[in-house]
N, C-alpha and C positions, 0 to 999 in steps of 0.2 A: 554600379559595377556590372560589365555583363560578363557571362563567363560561359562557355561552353565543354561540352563531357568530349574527351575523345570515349571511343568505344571501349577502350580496354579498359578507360576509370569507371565507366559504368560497372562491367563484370567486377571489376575487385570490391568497389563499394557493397555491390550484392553479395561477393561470395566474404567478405569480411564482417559484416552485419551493422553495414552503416546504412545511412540515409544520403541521395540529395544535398537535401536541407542539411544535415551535418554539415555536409561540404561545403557551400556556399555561405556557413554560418562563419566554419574556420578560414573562408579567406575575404570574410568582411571584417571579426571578432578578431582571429588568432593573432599569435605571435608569428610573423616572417622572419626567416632564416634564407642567406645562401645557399644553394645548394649546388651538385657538380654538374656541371655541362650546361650552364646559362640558366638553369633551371632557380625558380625561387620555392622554397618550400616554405609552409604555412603550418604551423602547430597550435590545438585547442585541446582543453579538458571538460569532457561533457561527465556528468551524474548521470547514472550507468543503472544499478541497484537493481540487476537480472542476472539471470545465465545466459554464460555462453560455451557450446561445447560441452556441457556436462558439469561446470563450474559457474558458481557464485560472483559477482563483481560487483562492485560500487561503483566505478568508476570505469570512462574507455577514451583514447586516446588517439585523437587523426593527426593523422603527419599526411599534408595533402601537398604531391610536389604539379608546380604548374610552369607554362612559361605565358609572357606576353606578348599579345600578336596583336600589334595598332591598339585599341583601345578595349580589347579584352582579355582575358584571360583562357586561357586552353589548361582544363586538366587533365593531366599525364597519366596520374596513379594517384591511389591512395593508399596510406597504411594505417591500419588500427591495431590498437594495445589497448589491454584488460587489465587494469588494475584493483 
């Protein structure tokens, strides 16, 4: 699967305290969902057991929305959750 960063998923991955490899983990592993404006969105649950922000978590959560162009993938954004 190839897949490429647009520039703005890169900033969010960074400013949301993912990896890369998350990313491309959740849209080889994850769950795909529909998402709005042609977009497909990809959901995974990684073990987490740090802080983020000042608080405690086990667990964190990528919601990575991408579209497809010919035979890769472009990601868009990424969003993470602390659980």
């Amino acid at each position: 699967m190839n897949i490429r960063f647009h520039p703005h998923s890169k900033l969010r991955i960074q400013e949301r305290g993912g990896t890369e490899q998350e990313v491309v983990s959740t849209l080889t592993h994850g769950e795909q969902f529909p998402a709005k404006y042609g977009r497909t969105g990809f959901r995974r649950n990684f073990e987490f057991n740090g802080q983020w922000q000042g608080n405690q978590y086990a667990n964190k959560q990528l919601e990575v929305y991408a579209v497809k162009e010919n035979d890769e993938w472009l990601v868009l954004t990424v969003i993470i959750k602390y659980f």
